[in-house]
C-alpha positions as CSV (number, residue, x, y, z in Angstrom):
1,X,6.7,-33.6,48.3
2,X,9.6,-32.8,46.1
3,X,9.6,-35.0,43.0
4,X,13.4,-35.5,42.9
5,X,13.1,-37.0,46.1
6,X,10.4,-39.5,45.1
7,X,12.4,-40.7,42.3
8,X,15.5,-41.1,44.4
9,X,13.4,-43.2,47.3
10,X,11.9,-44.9,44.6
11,X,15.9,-46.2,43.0
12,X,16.6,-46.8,46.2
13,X,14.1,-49.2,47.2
14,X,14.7,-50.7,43.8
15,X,18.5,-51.1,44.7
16,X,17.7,-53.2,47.9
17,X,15.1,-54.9,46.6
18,X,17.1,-56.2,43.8
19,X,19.9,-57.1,46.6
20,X,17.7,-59.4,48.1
21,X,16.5,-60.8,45.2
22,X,20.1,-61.9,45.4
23,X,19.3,-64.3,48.7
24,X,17.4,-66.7,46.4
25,X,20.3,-68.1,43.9
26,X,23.1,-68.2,46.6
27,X,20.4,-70.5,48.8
28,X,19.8,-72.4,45.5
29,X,23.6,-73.1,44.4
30,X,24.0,-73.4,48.2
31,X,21.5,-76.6,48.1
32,X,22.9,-77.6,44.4
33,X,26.3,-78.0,45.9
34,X,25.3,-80.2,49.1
35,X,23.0,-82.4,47.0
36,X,25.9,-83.1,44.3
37,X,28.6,-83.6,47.2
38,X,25.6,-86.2,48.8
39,X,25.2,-88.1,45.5
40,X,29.2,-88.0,45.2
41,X,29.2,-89.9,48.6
42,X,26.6,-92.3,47.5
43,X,28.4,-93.3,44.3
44,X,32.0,-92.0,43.6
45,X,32.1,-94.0,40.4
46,X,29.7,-91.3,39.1
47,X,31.8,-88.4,40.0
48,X,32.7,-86.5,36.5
49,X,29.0,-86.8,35.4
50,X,27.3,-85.6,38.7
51,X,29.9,-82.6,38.4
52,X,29.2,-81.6,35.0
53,X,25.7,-81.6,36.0
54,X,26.0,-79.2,39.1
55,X,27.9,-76.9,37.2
56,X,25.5,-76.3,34.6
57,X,22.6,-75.8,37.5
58,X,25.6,-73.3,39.4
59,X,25.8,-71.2,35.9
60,X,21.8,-71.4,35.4
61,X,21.1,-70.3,39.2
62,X,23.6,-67.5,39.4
63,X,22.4,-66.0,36.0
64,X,19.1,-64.9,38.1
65,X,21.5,-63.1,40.5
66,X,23.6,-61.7,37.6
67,X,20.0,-59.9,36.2
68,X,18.9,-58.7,39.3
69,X,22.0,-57.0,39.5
70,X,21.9,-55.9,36.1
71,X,18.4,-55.0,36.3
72,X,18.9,-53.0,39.8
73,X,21.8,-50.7,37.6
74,X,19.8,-50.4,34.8
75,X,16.8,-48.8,36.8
């Protein structure tokens, strides 16, 4: 088999591999954001903190997305 075409299967793979690596984070920020709206519900008083909290979990989740995307271009 050609090598040309090996190395463009292989990227390719790669590419959707990478994409669902993707599936991960958005289920993660998905459960971050229900939890926080659940404690929200629980105890409004509690409101600015709880946010604060969910967005720094948002930012550390979607930076696993961010490098598989990176990583997927890179390779």
């Amino acid at each position: 088999m050609d090598t040309s075409l090996i190395a463009a299967l292989e990227g390719n793979i790669a590419t959707v591999g990478y994409g669902l690596a993707a599936i991960g984070p958005g289920i993660g920020i998905g459960i971050i954001v229900g939890k926080t709206a659940e404690a929200m519900a629980r105890q409004p008083e509690l409101r600015g903190q709880l946010q604060t909290t969910m967005f720094i979990g948002i930012a550390f989740t979607e930076i696993l997305t961010l490098l598989a995307i990176v990583t997927g271009f890179i390779f």
